[in-house]
N, C-alpha and C positions, 0 to 999 in steps of 0.2 A: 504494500500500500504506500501511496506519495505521503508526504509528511501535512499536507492539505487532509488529505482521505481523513489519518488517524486522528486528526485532531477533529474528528467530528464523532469521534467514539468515545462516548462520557463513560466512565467508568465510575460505580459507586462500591465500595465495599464496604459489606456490613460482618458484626464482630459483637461479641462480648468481654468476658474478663478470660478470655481462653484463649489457648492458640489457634482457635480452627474460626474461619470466614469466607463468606458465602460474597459473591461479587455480582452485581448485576449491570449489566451494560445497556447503553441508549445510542442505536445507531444512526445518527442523524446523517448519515449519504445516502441521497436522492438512486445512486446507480449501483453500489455495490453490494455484494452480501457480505459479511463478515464469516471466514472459517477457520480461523485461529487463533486467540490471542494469548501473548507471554506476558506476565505480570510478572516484574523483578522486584523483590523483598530485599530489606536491608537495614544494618544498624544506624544511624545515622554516626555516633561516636566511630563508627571501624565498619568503613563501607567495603571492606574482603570481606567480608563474610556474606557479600549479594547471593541470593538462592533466588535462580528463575523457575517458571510455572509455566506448561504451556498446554493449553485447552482446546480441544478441537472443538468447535458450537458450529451455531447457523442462524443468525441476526441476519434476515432480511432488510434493502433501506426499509428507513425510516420507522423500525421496530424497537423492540427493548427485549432480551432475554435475560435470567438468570443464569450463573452458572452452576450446574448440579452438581461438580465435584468441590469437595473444600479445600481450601486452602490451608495448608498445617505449616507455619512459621514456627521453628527454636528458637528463636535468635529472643536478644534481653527484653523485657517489657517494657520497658523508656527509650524514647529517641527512635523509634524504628519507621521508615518509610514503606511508600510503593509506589506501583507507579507502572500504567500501563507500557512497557515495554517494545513493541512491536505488535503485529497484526496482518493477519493476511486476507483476501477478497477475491471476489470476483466477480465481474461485470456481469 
C-alpha cells in the first residue's frame, strides 16, 4: 500500500489491565481492500525489544472490521507503544 493508502486505515486498539488486545480497524479507501496488516509493539524506554504482529483480514473500502486474533504483548506495563506498521491491498 502507498503511504496515502495507509494513512486512511484508522487503527483502534482496545485493552485492559492485561497483556492481551483486540484491534479494530476503519478502512477509509474508496478502492482498496485491506488483506494484511503488521502492528509493531514496543517499549518506548528500549525500542529493541519491537515485536511485530501480522494478520491476514479483509476490510473492504470504506468498512471497519475487528481483528479476531489477540494480540499478547510481554514487554513492561509503562511507556509501551504501537502503531500500525504496514498493510497490504488490493484494488
Amino acid at each position: 500500500m502507498t503511504k496515502e493508502e495507509l494513512g486512511k486505515l484508522k487503527a483502534t486498539l482496545f485493552g485492559g489491565f492485561t497483556t492481551k488486545y483486540k484491534l479494530t480497524f476503519e478502512n477509509f479507501n474508496e478502492n482498496v481492500t485491506i488483506t494484511e496488516v503488521t502492528i509493531a509493539v514496543w517499549d518506548e524506554p528500549d525500542p529493541r525489544g519491537l515485536k511485530s504482529y501480522t494478520e491476514t483480514t479483509h476490510i473492504p473500502p470504506s468498512e471497519t472490521a475487528k481483528v479476531n486474533d489477540e494480540l499478547v504483548y510481554m514487554g513492561g506495563d509503562q511507556g509501551w507503544r504501537w502503531k500500525v506498521d504496514s498493510a497490504k491491498g488490493v484494488d
